[in-house]
N, C-alpha and C positions, 0 to 999 in steps of 0.2 A: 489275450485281448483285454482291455481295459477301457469300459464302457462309459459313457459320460452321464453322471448322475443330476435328474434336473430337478432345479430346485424352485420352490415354489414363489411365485414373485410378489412383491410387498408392494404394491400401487398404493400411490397416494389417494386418497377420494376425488382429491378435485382433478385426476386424472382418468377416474372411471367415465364411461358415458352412462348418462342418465337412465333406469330403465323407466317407462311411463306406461302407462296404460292406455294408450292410443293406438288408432290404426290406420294415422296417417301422417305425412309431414304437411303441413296447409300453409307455411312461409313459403317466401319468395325463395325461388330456387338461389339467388346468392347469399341469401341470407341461413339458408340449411343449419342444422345441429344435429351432430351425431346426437342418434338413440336410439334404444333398443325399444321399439316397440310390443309392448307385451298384450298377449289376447287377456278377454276379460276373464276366460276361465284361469289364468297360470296362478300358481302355485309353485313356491320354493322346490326345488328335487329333495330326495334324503338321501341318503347315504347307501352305498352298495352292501348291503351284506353280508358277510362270508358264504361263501357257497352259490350268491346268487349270483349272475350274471346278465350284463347289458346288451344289446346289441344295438348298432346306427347302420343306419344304411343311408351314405352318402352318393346323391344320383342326381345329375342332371343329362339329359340327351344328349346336348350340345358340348362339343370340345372347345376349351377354353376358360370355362364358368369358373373354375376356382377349387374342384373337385380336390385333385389331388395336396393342396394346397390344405384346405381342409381339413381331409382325411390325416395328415401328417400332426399338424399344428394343433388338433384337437387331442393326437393321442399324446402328444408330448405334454401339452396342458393336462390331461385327466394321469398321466404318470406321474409328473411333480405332484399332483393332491394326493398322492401314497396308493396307485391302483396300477393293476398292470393290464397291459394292454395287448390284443391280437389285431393285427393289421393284415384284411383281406385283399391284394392287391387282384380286383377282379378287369381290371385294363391294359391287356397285354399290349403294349409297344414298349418300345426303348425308352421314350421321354417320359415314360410312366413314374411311378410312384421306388419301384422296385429298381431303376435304374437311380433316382435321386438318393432313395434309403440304402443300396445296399448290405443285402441280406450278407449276416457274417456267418460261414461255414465252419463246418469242425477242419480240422486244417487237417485231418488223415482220412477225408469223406473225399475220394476221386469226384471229378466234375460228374461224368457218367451216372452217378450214385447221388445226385443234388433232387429233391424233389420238389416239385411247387404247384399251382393249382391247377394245371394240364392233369398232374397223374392223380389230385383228388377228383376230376372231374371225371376219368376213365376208369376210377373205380381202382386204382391202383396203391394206393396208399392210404389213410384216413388222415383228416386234417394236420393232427399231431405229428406225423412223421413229414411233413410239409411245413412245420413251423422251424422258422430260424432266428437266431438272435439279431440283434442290429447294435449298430452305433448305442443305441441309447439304456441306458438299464429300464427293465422293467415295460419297455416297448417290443414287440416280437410282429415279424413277419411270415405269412405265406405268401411268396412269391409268384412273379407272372413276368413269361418275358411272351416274345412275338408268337411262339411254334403255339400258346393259349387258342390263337385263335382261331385255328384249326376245328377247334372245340362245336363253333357257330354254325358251323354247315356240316360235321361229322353226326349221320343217323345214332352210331351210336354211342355218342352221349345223349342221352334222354334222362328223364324225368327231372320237371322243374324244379322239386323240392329236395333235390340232391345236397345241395351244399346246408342246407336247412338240418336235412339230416347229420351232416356230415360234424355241424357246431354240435349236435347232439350231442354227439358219440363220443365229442372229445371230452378228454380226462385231464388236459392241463388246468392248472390254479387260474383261469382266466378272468379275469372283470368285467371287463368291455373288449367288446367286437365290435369295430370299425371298418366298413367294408368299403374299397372307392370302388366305384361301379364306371364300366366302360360306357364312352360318350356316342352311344345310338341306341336303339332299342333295337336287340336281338334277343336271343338266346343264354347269352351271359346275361343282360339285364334283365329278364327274368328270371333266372336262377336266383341275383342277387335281391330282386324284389320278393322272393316267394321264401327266400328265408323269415321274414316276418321281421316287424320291430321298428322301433324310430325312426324317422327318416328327417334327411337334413339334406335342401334343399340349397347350392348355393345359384348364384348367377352374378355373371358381372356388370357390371354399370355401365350398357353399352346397348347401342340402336339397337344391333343383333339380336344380344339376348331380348331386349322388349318384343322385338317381333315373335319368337319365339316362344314366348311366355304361354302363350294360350294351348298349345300344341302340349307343350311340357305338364300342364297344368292337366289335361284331360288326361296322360298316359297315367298321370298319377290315379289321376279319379280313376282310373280302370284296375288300377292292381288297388287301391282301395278297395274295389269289388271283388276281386280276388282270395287276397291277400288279407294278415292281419299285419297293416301295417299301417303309422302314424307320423301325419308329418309335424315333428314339432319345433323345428328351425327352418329360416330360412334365410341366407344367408347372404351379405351385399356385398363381393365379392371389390377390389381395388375402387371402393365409394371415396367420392370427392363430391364437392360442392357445384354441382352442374343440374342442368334441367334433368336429364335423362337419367341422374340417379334418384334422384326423385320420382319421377314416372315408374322405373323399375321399381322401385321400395315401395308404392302405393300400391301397385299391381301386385306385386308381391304378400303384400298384408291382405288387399284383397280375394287372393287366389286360396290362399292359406289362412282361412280366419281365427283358427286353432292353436296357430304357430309364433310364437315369438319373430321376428323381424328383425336383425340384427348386423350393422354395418361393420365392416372391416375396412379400416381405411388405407389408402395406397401407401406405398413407403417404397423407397431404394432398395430397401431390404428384401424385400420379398422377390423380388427382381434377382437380386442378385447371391441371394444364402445357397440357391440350389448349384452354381457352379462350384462351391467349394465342396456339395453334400451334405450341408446342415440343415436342421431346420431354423426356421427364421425366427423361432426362439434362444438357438444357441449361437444364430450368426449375431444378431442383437436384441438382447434383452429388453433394451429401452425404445424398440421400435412402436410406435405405434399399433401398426398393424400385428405386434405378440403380444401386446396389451389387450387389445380389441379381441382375440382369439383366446387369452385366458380367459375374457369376462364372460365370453361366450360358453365357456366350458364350464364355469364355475355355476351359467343358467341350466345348465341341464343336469348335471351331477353335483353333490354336494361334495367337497374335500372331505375323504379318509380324516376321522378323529376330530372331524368340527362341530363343536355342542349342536346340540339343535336349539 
């Protein structure tokens, strides 16, 4: 197998968006400008340090928001800054994460013998024996196909801090864990909420998601109360210059006052990199929307070997 090594991408300045310390856009909606609106408390990330480990928990209720889009474009960004990455694919269907990435097998591992997050959740395997390489170097998956969901109404799979434990335990060189979380609130999405840890919130630029937003906005505040976990992205999912990305992005900044705000702008790309299987960093480099998804990743993590 011969994995594609991603490298790290040289933007111009006058191609970043702006970050600000604001926490609203107050132009006329066709007058909009990407930015990343930043809370008053943020501060630069540092650097991963050997041994430590990150985790994201990438959730929104609703299918469609940008999830698994995300989840992919974020690990490939935090791989080019020199880290490696475990990709939790907690959203069993086919158009999932796990059908776009596929997971690459040892080529002498019979199908029967393939494991993935069904048999860590049954207690059958620990995470490690459930990870697999992918396409990309230094990006790894635990897989998830449809038979997961079984998982949701089987009594026994119990305890919600299963998979929590389960990052434990593992013994891989890992950096960051990246989890995409399935789009309802069940059983999976509290597993993946009770692992603890960052959380990055996207939504798309759409009526829907505004209605939306309020509903999504309490379930968080409830595994807040749970849970240790923090939202500190959130993310404007195919933004363009309309009213309604606007309305999202302000609701957004204000649901999340903690959380950086941060646009992804639409592109052809994105659209279309998953029928070939890439991500929309290797399908184009110079898309806007792998631009907007580096800068995003370079706000939360520092690149591997950059002064401070």
């Amino acid at each position: 197998m011969v994995q594609v090594t991603l490298e790290p991408l040289r933007i111009p300045e006058r191609l970043l968006m702006p970050a600000v310390f604001e926490r609203a856009w107050t132009e006329p909606a066709n007058r909009l400008k990407p930015r990343i609106l930043l809370p008053s408390t943020f501060t630069r990330p540092g650097q991963i340090l050997p041994g430590e480990q990150r985790v994201f928990i990438v959730f929104n209720r609703k299918g469609g928001a940008g999830k698994t889009t995300t989840t992919l474009e974020l690990a490939c960004a935090w791989a080019a800054m020199g880290y490696t990455v475990r990709i939790i694919d907690a959203d069993p269907q086919d158009a999932g994460l796990t059908g776009w990435l596929q997971p690459v097998y040892p080529e002498d591992l019979a199908p029967r013998n393939r494991m993935s997050l069904k048999n860590v959740l049954y207690g059958e395997v620990g995470l490690d024996e459930a990870t697999y390489y992918t396409r990309y170097k230094n990006v790894y998956i635990v897989p998830s196909y449809e038979d997961c969901a079984v998982a949701e109404y089987d009594p026994a799979v119990n305890g919600e801090r299963i998979l929590r434990r389960a990052i434990k335990r593992s013994e891989a060189p890992v950096d960051i864990t990246i989890v995409d979380c399935p789009p309802k609130v069940g059983k999976l999405s509290t597993f993946t909420l009770a692992i603890g840890g960052k959380v990055i919130v996207p939504s798309q630029v759409s009526a829907l998601d505004a209605k939306s937003s309020e509903s999504l906005r309490q379930t968080i505040a409830n595994a807040q109360d749970e849970y240790d976990v923090e939202v500190v992205a959130a993310v404007l999912s195919a933004w363009d210059i309309t009213n309604i990305a606007k309305e999202v992005g302000n609701e957004m900044a204000e649901h999340y006052p903690g959380a950086l705000v941060c646009p992804v702008r639409k592109s052809v790309d994105a659209k279309t990199a998953p029928g070939d299987n890439k991500s929309i960093r290797e399908y184009s480099k110079r898309s806007t929307t792998t631009r907007d998804f580096d800068q995003l990743g370079r706000m939360l993590v520092a690149p591997r070997g950059e002064a401070a």
